[in-house]
C-alpha positions as CSV (number, residue, x, y, z in Angstrom):
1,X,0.0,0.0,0.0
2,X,1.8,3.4,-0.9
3,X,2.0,5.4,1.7
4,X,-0.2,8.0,0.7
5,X,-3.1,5.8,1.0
6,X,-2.4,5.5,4.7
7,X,-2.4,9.4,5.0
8,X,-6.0,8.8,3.4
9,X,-7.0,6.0,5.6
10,X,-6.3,8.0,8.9
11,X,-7.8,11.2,7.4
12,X,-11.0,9.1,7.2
13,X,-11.0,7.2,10.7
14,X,-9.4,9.1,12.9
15,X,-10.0,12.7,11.5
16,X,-10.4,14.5,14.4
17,X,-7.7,13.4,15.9
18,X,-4.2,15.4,16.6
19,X,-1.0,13.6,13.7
20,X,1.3,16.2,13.6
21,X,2.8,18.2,16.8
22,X,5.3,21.0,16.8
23,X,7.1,22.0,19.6
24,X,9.5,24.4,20.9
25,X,10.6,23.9,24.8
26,X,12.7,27.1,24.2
27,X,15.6,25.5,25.7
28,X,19.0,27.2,26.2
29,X,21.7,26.2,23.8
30,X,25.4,26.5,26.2
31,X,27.5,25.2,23.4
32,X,29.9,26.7,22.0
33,X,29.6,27.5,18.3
34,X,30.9,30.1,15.2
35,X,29.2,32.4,13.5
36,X,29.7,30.4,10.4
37,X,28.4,27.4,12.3
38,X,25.0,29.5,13.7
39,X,24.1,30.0,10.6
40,X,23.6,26.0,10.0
41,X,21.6,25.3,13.5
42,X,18.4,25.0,13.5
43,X,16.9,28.1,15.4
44,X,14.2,28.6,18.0
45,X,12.3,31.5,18.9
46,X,12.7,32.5,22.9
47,X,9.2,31.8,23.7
48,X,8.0,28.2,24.1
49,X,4.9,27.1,22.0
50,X,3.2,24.4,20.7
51,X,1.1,23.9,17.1
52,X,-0.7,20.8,16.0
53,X,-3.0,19.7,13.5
54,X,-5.2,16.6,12.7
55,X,-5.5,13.9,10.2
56,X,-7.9,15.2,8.5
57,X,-6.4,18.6,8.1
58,X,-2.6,17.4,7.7
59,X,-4.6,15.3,4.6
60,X,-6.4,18.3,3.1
61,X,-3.1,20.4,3.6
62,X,-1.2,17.7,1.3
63,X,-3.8,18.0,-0.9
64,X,-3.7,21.6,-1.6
65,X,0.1,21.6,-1.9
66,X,-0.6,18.2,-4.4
67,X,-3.0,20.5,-6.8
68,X,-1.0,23.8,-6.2
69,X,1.8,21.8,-8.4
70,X,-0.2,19.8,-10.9
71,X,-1.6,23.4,-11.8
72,X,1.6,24.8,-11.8
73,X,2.6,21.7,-14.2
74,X,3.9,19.2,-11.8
75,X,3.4,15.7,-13.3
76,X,4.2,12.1,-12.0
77,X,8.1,11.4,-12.1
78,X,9.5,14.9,-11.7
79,X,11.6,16.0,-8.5
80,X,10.2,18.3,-6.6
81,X,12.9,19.4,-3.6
82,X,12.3,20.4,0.1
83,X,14.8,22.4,1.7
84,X,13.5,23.2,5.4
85,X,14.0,22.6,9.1
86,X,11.3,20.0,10.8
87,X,7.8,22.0,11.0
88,X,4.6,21.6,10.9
89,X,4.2,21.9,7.6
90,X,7.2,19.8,6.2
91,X,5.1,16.4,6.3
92,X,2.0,18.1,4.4
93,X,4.7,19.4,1.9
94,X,6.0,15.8,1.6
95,X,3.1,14.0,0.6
96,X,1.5,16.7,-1.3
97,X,4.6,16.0,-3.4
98,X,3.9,12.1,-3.1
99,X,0.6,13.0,-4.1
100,X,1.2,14.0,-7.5
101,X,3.1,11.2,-8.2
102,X,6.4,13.5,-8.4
103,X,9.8,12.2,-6.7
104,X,10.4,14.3,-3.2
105,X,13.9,15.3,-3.0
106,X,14.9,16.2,1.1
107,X,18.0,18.4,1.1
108,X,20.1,18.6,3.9
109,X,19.8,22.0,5.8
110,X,23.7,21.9,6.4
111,X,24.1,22.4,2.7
112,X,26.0,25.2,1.5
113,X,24.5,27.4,-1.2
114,X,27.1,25.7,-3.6
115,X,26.1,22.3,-2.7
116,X,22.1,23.6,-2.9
117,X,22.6,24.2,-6.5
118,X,24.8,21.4,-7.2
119,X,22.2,18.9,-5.8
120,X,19.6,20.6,-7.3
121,X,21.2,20.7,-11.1
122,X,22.3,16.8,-9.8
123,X,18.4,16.0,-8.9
124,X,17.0,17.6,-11.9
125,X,14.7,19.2,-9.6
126,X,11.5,21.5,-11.1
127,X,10.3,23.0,-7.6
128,X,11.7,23.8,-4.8
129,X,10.2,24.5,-0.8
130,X,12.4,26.4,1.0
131,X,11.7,28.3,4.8
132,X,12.9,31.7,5.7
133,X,16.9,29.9,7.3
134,X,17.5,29.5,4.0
135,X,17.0,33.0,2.1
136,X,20.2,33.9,2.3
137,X,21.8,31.1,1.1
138,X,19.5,30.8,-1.8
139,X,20.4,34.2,-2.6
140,X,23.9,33.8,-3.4
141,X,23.0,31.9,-6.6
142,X,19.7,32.8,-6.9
143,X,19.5,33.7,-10.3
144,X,20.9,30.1,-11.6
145,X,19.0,27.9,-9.1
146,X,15.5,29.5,-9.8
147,X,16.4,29.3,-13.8
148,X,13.6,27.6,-15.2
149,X,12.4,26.1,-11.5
150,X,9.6,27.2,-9.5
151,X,11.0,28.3,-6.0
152,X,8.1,28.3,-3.0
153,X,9.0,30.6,0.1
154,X,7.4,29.0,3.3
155,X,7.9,31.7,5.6
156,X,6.6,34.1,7.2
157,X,6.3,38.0,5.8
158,X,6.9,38.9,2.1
159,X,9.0,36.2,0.2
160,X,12.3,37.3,-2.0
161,X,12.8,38.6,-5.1
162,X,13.6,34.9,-6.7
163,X,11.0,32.8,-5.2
164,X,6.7,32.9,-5.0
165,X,4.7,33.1,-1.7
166,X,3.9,29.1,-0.7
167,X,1.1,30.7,1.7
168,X,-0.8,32.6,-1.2
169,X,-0.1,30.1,-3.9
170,X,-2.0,26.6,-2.0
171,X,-4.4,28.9,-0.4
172,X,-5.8,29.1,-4.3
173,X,-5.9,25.3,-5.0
174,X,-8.8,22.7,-3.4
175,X,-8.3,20.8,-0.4
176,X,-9.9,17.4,-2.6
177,X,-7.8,14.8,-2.9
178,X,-6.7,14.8,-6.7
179,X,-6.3,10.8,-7.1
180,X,-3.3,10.1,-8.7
181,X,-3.0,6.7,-9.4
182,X,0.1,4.7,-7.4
183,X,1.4,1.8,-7.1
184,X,4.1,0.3,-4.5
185,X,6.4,0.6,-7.5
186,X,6.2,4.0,-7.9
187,X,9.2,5.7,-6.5
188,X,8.7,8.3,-3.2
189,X,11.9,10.5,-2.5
190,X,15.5,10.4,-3.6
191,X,18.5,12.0,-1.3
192,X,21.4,13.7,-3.5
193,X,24.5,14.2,-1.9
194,X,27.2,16.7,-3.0
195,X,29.6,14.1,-2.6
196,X,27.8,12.2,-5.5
197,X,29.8,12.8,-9.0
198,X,27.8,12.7,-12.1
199,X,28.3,9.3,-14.1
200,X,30.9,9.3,-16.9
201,X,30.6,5.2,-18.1
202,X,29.5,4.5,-21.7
């Protein structure tokens, strides 16, 4: 059973109840780190707070986010990437990508904004989710990683320059499930790695 039917299955008998909780404790960070470093760890805001959401709304979230990219041209077997710390709405992102029937591509928040563009030229990726960490990063090469690519700010405030809002863009597109046909065959997600050189064999 792919697992997107499973997101549908829970949706339907347990709707009401909570699947996805965020949390921040707002705990104190003693270590010892570099500026160069900051810039790579995940960040938490100074008050503590909690967010959560059911099945049934985690579904009709991933749902949204599935028809926001099959109108935007999105078809089965494309890589769409995710580059994002854990939030509430990284799992709705996921398998609205699932969804589609595209490939999900996770990118490792430690990336560079080299490696970012590397793995996304070495993914062939046609969309990418990015959250507001990542900005800055993204701007560096901005101009060659959102070349023919759809770039989705999930963030809070306006979004850059090189990128749409992800907020105003699913908040257009229905919540019904769009019923892609899969099959346990069908690939899910790939992981590129910068370390990963491009094959040269005949």
């Amino acid at each position: 059973m792919p697992v997107t039917d499973l997101l549908r299955r829970n949706a339907r008998e347990h709707g009401d109840e909570v699947a996805l909780i965020e949390l921040n404790p707002a705990m104190e960070d003693t270590r010892k780190i570099s500026f160069k470093e900051f810039d790579l760890v995940q960040q938490t805001k100074s008050m503590p707070y909690r967010h959560e959401i059911t099945w049934q709304i985690f579904d009709e979230k991933s749902n949204r986010v599935a028809n926001m990219l099959l109108g935007r041209g999105i078809k089965k077997g494309d890589k769409v990437a995710i580059l994002m710390f854990n939030c509430l709405e990284w799992l709705p992102i996921y398998f609205g990508i699932l969804k589609t029937g595209a490939i999900a591509v996770p990118f490792n928040f430690r990336y560079t904004a080299n490696e970012i563009s590397y793995c996304a030229d070495l993914a062939e990726i046609s969309v990418m989710f990015f959250g507001s960490e990542f900005v800055d990063r993204l701007n560096i090469n901005a101009d060659e990683i959102a070349k023919d690519r759809l770039l989705l700010y999930v963030g809070d405030g306006q979004a850059p320059e090189f990128a749409e809002n992800y907020w105003q863009q699913v908040a257009d597109y229905s919540s019904k499930d769009p019923m892609i046909e899969l099959t346990e065959e069908d690939y899910a997600a790939i992981y590129p790695s910068p370390s990963q050189k491009p094959y040269t064999g005949s």
